[in-house]
ZADO-1210 file (C-alpha; in nm, 4 decimals, padded with zeros to 6 digits):
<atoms>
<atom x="00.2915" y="00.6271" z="02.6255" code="UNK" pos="1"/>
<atom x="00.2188" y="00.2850" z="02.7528" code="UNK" pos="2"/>
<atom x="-00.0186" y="00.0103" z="02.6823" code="UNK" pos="3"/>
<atom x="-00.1806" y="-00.1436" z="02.9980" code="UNK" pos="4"/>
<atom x="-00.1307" y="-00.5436" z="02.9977" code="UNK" pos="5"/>
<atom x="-00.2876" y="-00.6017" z="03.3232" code="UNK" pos="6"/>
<atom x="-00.4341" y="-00.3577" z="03.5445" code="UNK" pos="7"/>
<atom x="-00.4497" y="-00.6112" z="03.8732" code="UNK" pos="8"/>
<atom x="-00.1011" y="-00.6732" z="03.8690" code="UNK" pos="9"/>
<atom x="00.0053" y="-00.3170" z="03.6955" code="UNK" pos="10"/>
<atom x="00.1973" y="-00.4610" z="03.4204" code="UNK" pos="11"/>
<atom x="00.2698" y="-00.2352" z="03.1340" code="UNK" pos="12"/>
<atom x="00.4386" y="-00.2361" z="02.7704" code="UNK" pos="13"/>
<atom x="00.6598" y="00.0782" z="02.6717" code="UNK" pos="14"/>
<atom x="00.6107" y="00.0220" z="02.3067" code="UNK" pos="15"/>
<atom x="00.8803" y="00.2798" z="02.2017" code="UNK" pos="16"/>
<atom x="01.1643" y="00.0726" z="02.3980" code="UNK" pos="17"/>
<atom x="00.9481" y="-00.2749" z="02.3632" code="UNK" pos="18"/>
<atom x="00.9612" y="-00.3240" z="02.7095" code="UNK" pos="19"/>
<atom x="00.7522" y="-00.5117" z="02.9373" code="UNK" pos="20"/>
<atom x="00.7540" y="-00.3868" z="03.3114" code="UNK" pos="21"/>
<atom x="00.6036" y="-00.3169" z="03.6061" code="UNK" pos="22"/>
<atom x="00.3726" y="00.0261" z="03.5630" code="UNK" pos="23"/>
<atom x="00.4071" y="00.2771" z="03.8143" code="UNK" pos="24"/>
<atom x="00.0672" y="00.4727" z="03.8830" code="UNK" pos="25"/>
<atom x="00.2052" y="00.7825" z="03.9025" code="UNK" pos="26"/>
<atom x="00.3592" y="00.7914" z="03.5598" code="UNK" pos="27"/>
<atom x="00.0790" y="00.6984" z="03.3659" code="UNK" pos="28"/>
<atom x="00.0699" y="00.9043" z="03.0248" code="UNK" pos="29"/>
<atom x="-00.1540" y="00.8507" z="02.7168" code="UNK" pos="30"/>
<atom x="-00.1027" y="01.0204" z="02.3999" code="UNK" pos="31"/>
<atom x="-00.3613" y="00.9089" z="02.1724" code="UNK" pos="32"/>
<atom x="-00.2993" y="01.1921" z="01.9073" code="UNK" pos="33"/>
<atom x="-00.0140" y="01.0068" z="01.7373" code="UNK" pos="34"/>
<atom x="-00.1862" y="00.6669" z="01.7421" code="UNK" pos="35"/>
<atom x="-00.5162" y="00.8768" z="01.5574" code="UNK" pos="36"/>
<atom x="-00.2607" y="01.0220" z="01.2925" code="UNK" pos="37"/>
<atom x="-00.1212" y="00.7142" z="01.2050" code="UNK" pos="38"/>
<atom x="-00.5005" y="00.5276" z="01.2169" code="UNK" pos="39"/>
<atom x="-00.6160" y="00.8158" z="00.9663" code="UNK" pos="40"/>
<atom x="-00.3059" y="00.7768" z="00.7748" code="UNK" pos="41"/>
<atom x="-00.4091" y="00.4465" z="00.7037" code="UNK" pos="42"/>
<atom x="-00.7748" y="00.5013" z="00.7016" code="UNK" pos="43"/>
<atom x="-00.6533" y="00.6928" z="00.3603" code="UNK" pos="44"/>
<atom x="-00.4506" y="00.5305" z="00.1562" code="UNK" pos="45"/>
<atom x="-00.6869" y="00.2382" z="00.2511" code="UNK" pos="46"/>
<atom x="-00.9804" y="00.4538" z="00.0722" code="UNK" pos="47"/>
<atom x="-00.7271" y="00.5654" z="-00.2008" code="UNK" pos="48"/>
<atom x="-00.6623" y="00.1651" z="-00.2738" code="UNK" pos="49"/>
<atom x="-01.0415" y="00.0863" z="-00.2947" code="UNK" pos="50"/>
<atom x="-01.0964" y="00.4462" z="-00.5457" code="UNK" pos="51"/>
<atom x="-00.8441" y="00.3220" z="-00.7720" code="UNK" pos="52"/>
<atom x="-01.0877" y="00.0279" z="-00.9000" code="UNK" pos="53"/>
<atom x="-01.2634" y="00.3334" z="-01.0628" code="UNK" pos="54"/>
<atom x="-01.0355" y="00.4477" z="-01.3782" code="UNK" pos="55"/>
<atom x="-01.1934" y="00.7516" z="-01.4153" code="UNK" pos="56"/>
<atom x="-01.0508" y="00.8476" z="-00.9813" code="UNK" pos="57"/>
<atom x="-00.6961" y="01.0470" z="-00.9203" code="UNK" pos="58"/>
<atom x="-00.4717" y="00.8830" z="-00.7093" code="UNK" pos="59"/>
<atom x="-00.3894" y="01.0281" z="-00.3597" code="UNK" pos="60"/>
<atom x="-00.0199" y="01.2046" z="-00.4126" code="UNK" pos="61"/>
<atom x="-00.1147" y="01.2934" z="-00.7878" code="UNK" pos="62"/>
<atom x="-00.1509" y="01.6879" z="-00.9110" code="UNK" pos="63"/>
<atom x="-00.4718" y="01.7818" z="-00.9676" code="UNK" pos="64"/>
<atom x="-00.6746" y="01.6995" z="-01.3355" code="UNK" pos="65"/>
<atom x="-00.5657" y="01.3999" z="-01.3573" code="UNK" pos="66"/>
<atom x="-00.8444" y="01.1960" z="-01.3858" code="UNK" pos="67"/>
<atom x="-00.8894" y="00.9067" z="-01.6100" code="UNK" pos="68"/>
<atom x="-00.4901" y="00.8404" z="-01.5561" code="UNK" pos="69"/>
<atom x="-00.5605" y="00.4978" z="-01.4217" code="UNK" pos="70"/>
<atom x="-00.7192" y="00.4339" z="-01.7570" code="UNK" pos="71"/>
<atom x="-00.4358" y="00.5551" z="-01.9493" code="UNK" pos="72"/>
<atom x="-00.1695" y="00.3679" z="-01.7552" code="UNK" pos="73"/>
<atom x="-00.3797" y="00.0723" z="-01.7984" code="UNK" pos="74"/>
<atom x="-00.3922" y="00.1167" z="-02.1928" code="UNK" pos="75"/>
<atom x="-00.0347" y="00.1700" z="-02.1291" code="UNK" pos="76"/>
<atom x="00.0571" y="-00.1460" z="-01.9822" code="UNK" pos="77"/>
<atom x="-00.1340" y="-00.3336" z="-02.2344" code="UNK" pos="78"/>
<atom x="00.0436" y="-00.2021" z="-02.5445" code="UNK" pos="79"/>
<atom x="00.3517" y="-00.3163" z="-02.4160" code="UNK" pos="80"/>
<atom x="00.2376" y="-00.6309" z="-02.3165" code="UNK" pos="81"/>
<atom x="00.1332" y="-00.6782" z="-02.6601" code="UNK" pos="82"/>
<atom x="00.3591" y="-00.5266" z="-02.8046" code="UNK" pos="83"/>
<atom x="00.6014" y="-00.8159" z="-02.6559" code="UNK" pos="84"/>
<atom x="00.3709" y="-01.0822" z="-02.6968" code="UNK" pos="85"/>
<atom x="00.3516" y="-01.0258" z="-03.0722" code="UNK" pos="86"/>
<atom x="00.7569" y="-00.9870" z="-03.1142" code="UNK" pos="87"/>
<atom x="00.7503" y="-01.3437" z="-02.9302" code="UNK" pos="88"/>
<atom x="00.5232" y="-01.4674" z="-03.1711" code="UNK" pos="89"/>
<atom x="00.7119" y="-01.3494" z="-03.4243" code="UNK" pos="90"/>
<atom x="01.0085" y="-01.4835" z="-03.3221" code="UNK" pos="91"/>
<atom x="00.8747" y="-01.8271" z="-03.2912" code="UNK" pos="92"/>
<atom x="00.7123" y="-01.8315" z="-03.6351" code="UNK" pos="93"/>
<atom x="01.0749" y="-01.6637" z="-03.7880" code="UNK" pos="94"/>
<atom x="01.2472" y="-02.0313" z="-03.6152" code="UNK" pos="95"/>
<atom x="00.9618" y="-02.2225" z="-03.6656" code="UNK" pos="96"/>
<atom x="00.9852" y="-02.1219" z="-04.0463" code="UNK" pos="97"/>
<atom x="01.3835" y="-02.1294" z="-04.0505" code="UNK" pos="98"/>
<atom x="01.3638" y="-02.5132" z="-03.9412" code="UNK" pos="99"/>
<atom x="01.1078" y="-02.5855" z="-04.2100" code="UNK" pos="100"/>
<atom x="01.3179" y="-02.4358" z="-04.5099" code="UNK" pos="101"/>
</atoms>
């Protein structure tokens, strides 16, 4: 496969050896198909990024009935932030209190 640079002067990129040469006519190949996979490949996780704003969607490479598990990761992640917020606090009031006594 080659991308055409210039079709006046027949330049031509070889992006699997990332060369730049001159293009002979008579070899000209496209392949498209593996370009299109890789375009939808993206086109999906792209969609799966935007679907996980909704809690209530299943990500893309998750087994099926799992919806909602955004929400619960999120509820998750905010116990143990708290969780670690409040030992902090308590550790600070514990010195705080030590240094008073």
């Amino acid at each position: 496969m080659y991308v055409l640079i210039d079709l006046e002067e027949n330049v031509a990129l070889n992006p699997e050896a990332g060369l730049i040469g001159e293009m002979d006519e008579h070899l000209i190949t496209s392949n498209l198909a593996l370009m299109m996979d890789n375009i939808d490949r993206i086109e999906m996780v792209g969609k799966d990024l935007f679907d996980s704003l909704d809690p209530m969607t299943i990500p893309l490479v998750s087994h099926p009935n799992r919806e909602g598990i955004y929400r619960n990761a999120g509820r998750v992640a905010n116990l143990a932030y708290g969780f670690i917020f409040g030992m902090l606090m308590a550790a600070l009031v514990a010195l705080g209190l030590r240094g008073v006594m």
